[in-house]
Residue, then its C-alpha position, 0 to 999 in steps of 0.5 A: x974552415x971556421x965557422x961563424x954567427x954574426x948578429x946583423x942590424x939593417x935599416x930596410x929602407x934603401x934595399x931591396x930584400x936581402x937575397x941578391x938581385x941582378x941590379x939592386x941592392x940587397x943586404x947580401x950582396x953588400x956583406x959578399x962585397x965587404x966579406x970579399x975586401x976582407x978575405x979575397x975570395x968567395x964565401x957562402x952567408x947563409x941568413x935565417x930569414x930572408x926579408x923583403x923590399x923595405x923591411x928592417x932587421x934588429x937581430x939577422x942571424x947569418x952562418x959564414x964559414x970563413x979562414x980563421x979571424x978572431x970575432x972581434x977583428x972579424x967585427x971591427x972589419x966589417x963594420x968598417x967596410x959596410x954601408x952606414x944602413x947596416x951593421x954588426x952587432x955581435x960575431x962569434x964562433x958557432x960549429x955546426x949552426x946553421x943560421x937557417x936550419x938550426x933556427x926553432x922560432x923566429x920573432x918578427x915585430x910590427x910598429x904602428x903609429x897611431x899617432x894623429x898626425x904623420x911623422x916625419x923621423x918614423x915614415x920609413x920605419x913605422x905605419x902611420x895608422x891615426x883612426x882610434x885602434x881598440x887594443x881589447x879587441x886587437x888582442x882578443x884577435x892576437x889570442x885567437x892566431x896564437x895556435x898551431x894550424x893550416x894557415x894557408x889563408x895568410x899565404x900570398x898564394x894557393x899552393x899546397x904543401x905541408x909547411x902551411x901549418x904554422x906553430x903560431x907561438x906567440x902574438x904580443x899587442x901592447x901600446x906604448x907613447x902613441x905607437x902600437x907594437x905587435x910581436x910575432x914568434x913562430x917556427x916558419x912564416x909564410x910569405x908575407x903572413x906578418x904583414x897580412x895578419x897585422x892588417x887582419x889585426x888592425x882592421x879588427x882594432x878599427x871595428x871594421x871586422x871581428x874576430x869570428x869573421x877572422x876565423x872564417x877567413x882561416x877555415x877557408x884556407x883561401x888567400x883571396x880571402x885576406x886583406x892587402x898586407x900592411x906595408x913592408x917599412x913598419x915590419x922588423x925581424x927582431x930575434x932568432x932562437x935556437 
């Protein structure tokens, strides 16, 4: 069968995570509902990143091998039968990708608003963080992460294994209209490495930390060491590069 890349949107929000879960509503589950009406029969959706309990998507890329439709009839279907906090952007013919395998970077982004007050339209898609942030000293921490390295310190937990070193690509800090944006890209993550290192970040930013006391906590390769994560709703999975 053919074999198809869907680019995916989703608000977070009302999900928990993408990957199913016997009594709760995930991502996957409701395009296995919507690819089942469709074609009427069981179908494999393979994602490049499996994203957790209130976090938000831009651009998902999913592989489903799927009997032959053509991409645009394929979109029109779906979007017509998902729930309105998920939607297809973009469906096209890819033979021998696999969303997952074939991935080489994945770009998460972070929203912080650091806006004094609270607000109302942003509390399920950003983090409301009103003390003064120090962007000169939130980027020199970005600089300092921007490496390949063992960064098992970011893990959620203590286990060994080869895939806890990470080729940290890219950390981007900029700030624009009140709302600080931190763009991630690398070749894997950890479990919950994004939001624990925005925390680091933030708490860098705030004064309550500097960058050498960062870099102690990398060394010891210790995830007791780290801060709680910053909360899941401010987190986006933005783009997946191949």
């Amino acid at each position: 069968m053919p074999n198809y890349q869907l680019i995916i949107e989703y608000d977070g929000t009302d999900f928990n995570g993408w990957g199913k879960q016997p009594g709760h509503r995930t991502v996957h589950e409701e395009l296995e509902i919507a690819f089942g009406r469709i074609f009427n029969t069981p179908v494999n959706i393979i994602c490049a990143g499996r994203t957790d309990k209130g976090v938000h998507a831009t651009s998902q890329s999913v592989t489903v091998e799927l009997p032959t439709i053509t991409p645009e009839k394929l979109i029109l279907r779906l979007n017509s039968l998902l729930p309105d906090d998920i939607s297809v952007k973009n469906v096209r013919l890819a033979e021998g990708l696999d969303a997952r395998k074939s991935a080489k970077y994945k770009t998460y982004t972070y929203i912080i608003d650091n806006s004094q007050e609270r607000s109302a339209l942003w509390r399920n898609r950003s983090w409301h963080v009103p003390e003064h942030l120090n962007l000169s000293k939130m980027k020199a921490a970005a600089k300092f992460l921007q490496a390949k390295r063992d960064y098992s310190a970011f893990d959620s937990q203590n286990t060994v294994f080869d895939y806890k070193t990470v080729d940290l690509k890219e950390i981007k800090v900029s700030k624009h209209l009140g709302f600080v944006k931190i763009e991630l890209t690398a070749d894997h993550f950890l479990y919950k490495m994004v939001r624990k290192m925005v925390s680091e970040i933030v708490e860098i930013g705030k004064g309550n930390k500097t960058v050498q006391e960062l870099k102690a906590t990398i060394l010891s390769k210790d995830c007791s060491k780290t801060i709680k994560p910053a909360p899941a709703h401010g987190l986006y999975l933005t783009k997946v590069t191949y």
